[in-house]
C-alpha positions in Angstrom: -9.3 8.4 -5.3 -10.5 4.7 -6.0 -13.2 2.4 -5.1 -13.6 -1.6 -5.6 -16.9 -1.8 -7.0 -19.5 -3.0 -4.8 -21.7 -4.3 -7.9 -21.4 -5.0 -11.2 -22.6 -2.0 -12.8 -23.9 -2.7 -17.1 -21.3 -0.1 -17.6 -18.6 -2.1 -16.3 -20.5 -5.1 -17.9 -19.5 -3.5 -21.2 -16.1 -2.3 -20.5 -15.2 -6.1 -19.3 -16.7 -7.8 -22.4 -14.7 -4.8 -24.7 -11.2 -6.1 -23.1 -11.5 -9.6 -23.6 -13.4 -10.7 -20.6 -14.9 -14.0 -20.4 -16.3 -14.1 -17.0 -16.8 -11.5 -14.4 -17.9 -11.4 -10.8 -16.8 -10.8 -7.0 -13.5 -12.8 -5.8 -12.7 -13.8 -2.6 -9.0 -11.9 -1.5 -7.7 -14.8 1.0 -4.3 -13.8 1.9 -2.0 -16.6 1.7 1.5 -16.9 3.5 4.5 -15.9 2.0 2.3 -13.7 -0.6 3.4 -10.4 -1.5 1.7 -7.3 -2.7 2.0 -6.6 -6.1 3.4 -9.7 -7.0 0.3 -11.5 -7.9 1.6 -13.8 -10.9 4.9 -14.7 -9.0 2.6 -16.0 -5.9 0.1 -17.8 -7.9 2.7 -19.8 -9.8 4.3 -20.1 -6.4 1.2 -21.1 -4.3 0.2 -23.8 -7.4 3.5 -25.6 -7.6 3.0 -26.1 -3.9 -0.5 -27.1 -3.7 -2.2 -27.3 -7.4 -4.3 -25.0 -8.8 -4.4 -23.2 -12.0 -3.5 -19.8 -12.8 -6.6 -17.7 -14.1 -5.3 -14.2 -15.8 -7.8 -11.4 -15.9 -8.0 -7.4 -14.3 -9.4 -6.4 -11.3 -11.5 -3.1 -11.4 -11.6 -0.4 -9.5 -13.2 3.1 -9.7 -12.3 6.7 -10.0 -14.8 8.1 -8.1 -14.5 11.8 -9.1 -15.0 10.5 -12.8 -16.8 7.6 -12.5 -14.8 5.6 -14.9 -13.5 2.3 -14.4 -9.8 0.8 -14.7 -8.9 -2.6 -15.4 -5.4 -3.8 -13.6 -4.1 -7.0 -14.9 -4.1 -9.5 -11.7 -3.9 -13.3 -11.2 -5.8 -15.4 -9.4 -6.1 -19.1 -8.2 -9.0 -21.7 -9.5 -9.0 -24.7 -6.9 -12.2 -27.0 -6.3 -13.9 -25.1 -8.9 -13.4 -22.1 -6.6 -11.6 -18.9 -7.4 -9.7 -17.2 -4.9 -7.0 -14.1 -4.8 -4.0 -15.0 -2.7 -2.2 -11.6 -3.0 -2.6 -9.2 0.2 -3.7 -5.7 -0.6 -2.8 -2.6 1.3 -6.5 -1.5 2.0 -7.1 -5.0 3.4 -10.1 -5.3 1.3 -12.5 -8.6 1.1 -12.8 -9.0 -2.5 -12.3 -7.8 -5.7 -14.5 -8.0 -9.2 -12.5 -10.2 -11.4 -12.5 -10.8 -14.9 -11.2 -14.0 -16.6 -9.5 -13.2 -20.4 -8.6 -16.4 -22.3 -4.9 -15.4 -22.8 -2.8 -17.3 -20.9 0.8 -15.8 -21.5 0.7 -12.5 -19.2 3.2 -10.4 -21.9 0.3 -10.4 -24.1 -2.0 -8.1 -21.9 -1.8 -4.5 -21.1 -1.2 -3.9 -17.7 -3.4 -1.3 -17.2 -7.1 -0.3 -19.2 -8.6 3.0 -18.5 -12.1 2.7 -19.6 
């Protein structure tokens, strides 16, 4: 069973910073029309040819909460207005996620999935 973080923990701090993390904090999950679940990069590129934006590629983290571990899941996001914001839905309907920015911009470069 997983959990979103509620804060950021120095643990997951570390873990972040140890995969490539530039930046880290809570995201806004806005759901946006035509968005599908696990399809993040497909509808950020889609929702940014239609009304600007920039792609930011990172991992959103989630934890085990029998082990108390984290994992990082490689996710897109949208930067507009200085403002970062997740367009994809989720299935647990959740309000946020803790996001990490990596500098790499081509998604084949980063592992998919980081167990800390």
């Amino acid at each position: 069973m997983y959990v979103i973080p509620v804060v950021v923990e120095d643990n997951l701090k570390k873990f972040a910073r140890n995969i490539g993390c530039k930046w880290l904090g809570a995201v806004l999950v806005e759901e946006k029309p035509l968005c599908k679940e696990l399809n993040c990069h497909n509808n950020v590129l889609h929702y940014i040819n239609n009304y600007g934006g920039q792609q930011k590629l990172g991992y959103y983290f989630i934890k085990n909460v029998y082990t108390g571990k984290f994992e990082a899941i490689l996710h897109s996001v949208v930067e507009k207005s200085n403002r970062l914001i997740d367009i994809t839905p989720f299935d647990d309907n959740r309000e946020y996620n803790i996001f990490g920015i990596v500098n790499i911009t081509d998604v084949s470069l980063l592992s998919p999935h980081i167990l800390e």
